[in-house]
C-alpha positions as YAML, in Angstrom:
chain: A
units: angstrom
residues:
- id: 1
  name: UNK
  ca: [0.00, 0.00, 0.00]
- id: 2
  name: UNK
  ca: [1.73, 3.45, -0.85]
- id: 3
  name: UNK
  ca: [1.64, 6.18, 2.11]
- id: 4
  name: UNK
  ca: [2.38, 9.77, 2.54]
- id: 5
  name: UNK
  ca: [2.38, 12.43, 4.93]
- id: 6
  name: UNK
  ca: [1.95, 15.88, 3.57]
- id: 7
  name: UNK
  ca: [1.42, 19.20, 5.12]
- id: 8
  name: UNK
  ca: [-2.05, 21.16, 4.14]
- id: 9
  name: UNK
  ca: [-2.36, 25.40, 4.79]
- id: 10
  name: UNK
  ca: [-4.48, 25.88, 7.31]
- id: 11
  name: UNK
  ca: [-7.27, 28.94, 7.22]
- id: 12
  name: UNK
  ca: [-4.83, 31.40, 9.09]
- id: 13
  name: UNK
  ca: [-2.89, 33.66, 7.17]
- id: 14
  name: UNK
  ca: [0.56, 32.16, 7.16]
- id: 15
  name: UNK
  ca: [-0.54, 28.37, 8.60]
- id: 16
  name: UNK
  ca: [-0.36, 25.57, 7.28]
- id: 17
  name: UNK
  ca: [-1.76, 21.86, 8.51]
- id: 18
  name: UNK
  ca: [-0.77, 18.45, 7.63]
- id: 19
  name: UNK
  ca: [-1.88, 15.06, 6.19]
- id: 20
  name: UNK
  ca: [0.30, 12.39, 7.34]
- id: 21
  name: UNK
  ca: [0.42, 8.49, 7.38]
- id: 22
  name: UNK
  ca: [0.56, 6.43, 10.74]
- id: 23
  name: UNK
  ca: [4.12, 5.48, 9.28]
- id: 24
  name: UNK
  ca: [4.95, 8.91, 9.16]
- id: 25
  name: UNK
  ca: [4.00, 9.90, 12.54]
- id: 26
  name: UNK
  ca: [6.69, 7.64, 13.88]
- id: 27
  name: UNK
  ca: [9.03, 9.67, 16.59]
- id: 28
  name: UNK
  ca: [11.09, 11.04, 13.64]
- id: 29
  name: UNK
  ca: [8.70, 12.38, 11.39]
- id: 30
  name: UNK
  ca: [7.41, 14.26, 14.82]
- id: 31
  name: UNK
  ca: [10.83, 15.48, 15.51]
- id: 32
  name: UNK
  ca: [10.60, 17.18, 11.38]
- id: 33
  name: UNK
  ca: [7.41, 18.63, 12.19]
- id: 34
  name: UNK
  ca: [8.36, 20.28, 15.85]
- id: 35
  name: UNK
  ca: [11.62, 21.33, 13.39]
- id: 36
  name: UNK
  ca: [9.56, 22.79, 10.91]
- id: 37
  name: UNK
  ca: [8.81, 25.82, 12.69]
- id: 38
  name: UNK
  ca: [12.15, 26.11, 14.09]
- id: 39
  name: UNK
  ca: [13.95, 26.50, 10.77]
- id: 40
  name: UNK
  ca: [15.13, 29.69, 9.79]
- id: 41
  name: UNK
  ca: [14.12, 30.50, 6.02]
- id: 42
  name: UNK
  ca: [17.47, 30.42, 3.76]
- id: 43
  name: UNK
  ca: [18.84, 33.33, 1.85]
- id: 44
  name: UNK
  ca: [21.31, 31.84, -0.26]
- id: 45
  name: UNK
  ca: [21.43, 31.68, -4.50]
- id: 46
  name: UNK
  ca: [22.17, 28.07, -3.79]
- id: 47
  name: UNK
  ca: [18.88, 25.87, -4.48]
- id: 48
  name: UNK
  ca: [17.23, 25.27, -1.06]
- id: 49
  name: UNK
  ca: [14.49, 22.41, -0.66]
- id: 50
  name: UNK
  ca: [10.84, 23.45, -0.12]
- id: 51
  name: UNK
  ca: [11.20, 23.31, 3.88]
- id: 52
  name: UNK
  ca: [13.94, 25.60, 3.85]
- id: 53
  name: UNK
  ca: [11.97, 28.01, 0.99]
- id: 54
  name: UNK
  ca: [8.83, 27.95, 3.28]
- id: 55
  name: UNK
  ca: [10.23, 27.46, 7.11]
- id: 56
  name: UNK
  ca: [9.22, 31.00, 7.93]
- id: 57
  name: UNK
  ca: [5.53, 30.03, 7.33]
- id: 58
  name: UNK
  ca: [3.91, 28.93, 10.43]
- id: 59
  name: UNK
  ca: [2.67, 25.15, 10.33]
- id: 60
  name: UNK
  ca: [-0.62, 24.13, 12.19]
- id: 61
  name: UNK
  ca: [-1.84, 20.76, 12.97]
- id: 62
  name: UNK
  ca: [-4.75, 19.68, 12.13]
- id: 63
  name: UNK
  ca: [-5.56, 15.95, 12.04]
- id: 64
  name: UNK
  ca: [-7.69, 13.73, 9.79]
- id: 65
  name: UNK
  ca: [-7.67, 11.03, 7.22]
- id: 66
  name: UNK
  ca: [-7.64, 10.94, 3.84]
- id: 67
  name: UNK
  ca: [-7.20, 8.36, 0.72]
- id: 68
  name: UNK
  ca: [-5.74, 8.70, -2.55]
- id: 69
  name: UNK
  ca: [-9.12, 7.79, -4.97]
- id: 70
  name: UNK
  ca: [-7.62, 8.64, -8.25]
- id: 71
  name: UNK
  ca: [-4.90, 9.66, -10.42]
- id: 72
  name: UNK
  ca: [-5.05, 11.27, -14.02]
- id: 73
  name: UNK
  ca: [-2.34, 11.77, -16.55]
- id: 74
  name: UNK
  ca: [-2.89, 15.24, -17.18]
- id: 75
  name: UNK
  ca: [-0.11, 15.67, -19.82]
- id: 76
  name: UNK
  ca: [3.07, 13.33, -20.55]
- id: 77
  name: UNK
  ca: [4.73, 15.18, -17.37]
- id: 78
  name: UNK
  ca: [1.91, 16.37, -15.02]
- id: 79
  name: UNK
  ca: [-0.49, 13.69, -12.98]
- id: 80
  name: UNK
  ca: [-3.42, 14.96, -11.10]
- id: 81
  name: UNK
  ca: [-3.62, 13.53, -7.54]
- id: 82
  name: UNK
  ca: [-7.42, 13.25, -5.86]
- id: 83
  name: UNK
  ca: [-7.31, 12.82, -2.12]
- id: 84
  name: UNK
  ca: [-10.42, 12.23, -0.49]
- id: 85
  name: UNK
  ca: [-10.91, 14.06, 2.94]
- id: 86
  name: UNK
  ca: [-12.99, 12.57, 5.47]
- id: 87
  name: UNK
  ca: [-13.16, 14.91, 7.65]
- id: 88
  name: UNK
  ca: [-16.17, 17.28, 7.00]
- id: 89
  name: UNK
  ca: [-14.31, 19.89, 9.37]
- id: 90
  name: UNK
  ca: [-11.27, 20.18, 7.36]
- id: 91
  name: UNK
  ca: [-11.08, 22.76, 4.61]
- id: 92
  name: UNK
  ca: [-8.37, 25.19, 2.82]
- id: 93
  name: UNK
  ca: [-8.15, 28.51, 1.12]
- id: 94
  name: UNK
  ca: [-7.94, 28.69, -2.76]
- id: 95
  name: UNK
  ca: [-3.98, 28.78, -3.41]
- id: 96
  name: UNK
  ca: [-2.73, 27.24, -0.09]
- id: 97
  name: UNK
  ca: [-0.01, 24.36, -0.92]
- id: 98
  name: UNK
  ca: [0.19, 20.89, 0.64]
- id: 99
  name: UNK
  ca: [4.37, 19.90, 1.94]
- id: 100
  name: UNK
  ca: [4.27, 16.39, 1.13]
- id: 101
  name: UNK
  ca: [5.87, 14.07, 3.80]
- id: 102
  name: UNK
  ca: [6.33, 10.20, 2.43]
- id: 103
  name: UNK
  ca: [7.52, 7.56, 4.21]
- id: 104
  name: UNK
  ca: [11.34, 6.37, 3.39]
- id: 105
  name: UNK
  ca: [11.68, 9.26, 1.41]
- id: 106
  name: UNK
  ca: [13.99, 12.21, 3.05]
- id: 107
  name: UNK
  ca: [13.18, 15.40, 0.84]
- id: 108
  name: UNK
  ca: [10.18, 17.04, 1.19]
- id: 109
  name: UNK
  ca: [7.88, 18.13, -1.49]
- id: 110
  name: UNK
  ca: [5.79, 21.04, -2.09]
- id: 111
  name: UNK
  ca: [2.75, 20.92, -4.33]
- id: 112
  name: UNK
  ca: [-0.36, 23.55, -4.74]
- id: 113
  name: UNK
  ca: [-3.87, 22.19, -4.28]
- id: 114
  name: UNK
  ca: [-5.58, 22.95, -7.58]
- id: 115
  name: UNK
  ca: [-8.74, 21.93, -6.67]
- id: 116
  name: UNK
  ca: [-11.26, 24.48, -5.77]
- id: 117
  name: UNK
  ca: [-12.15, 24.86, -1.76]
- id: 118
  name: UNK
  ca: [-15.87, 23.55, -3.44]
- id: 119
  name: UNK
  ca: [-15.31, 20.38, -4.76]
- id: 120
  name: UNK
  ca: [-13.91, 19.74, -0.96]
- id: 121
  name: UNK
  ca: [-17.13, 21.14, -0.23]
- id: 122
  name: UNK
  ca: [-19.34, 18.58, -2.79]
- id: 123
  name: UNK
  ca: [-17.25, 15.92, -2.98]
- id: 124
  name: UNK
  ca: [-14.82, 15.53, 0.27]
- id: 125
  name: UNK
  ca: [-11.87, 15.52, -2.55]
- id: 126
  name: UNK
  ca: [-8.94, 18.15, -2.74]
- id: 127
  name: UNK
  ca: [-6.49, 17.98, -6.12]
- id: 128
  name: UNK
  ca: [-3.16, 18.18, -6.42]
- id: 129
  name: UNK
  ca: [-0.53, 18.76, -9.94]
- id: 130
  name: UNK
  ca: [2.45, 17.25, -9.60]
- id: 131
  name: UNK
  ca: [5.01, 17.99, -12.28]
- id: 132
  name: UNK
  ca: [7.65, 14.95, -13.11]
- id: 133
  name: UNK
  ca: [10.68, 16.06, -12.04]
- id: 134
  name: UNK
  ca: [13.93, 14.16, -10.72]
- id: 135
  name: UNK
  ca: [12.33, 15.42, -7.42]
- id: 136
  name: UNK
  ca: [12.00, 12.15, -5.18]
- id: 137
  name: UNK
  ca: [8.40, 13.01, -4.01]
- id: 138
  name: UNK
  ca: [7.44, 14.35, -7.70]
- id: 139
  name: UNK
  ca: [8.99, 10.58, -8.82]
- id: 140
  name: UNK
  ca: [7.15, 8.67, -5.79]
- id: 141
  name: UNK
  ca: [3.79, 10.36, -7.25]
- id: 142
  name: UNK
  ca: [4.06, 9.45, -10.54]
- id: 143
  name: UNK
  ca: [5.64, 5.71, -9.89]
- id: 144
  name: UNK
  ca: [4.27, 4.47, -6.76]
- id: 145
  name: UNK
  ca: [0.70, 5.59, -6.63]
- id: 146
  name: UNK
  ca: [-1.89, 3.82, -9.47]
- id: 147
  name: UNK
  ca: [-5.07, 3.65, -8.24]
- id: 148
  name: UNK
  ca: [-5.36, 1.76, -11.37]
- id: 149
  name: UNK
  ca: [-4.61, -1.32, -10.29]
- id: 150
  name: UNK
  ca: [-6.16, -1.46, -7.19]
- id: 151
  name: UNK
  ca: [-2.95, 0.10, -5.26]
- id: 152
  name: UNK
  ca: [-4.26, 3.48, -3.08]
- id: 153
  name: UNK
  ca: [-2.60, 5.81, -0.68]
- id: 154
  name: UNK
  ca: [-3.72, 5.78, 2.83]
- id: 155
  name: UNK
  ca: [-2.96, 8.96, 5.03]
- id: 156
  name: UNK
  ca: [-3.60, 11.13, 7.92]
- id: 157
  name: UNK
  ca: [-4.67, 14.79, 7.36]
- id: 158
  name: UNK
  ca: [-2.09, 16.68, 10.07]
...
């Protein structure tokens, strides 16, 4: 069964929640989330990862569960993720991002929700695009997850 942990804005200004995997709230992964507001943002011309880009951005928890219930090839190089939210208490803003926290898997990955705050509202599902890059959560997207075949994400809204 594929997991992930990823981290959803919350409705503050500035906040962000997270949806994470019972693998992924192991001591560890609760040690990266206690860091995440810790981190100082980087101001380098080096490339910095997407917790180092965004670690100025407060991060609130907010727990829940959620399943991946489809996948789309959107082009050759984009797949849209559905997530289905049980929760009916959890919802976002239009442009909030998700960090994306998987299991095994030490980078962390940023991706916008490109679903309107509505179809939460109708359907319980938020959308994400993720872009194939050499990124390792933009490659466990698009290889791991095929809902296809019967294989789904389970996870934990955080």
């Amino acid at each position: 069964m594929a997991c992930a942990a990823v981290l959803v804005p919350g409705l503050l200004r500035g906040a962000v929640g997270a949806i994470c995997s019972q693998a992924a709230l192991s001591k560890s992964t609760r040690c990266a989330l206690r860091h995440l507001s810790l981190t100082s943002i980087m101001k380098s011309k080096r490339k910095t990862d997407h917790l180092e880009r965004t670690a100025n951005v407060l991060r609130q928890e907010v727990v829940t569960a959620a399943k991946v219930c489809g996948t789309v090839n959107e082009s050759p190089s984009v797949k849209r993720l559905r997530l289905l939210v049980a929760d009916q208490d959890f919802s976002f803003k239009a442009g909030q991002w998700i960090d994306f926290f998987i299991p095994g898997v030490s980078v962390v990955g940023g991706f916008s929700i490109c679903s309107s705050p509505r179809l939460l509202e109708q359907e319980r599902v938020i959308e994400l695009a993720v872009k194939y890059t050499n990124h390792p959560p933009a490659v466990w997207i698009h290889n791991q997850i095929s809902t296809e075949n019967g294989q789904t994400g389970e996870m934990d809204m955080r």
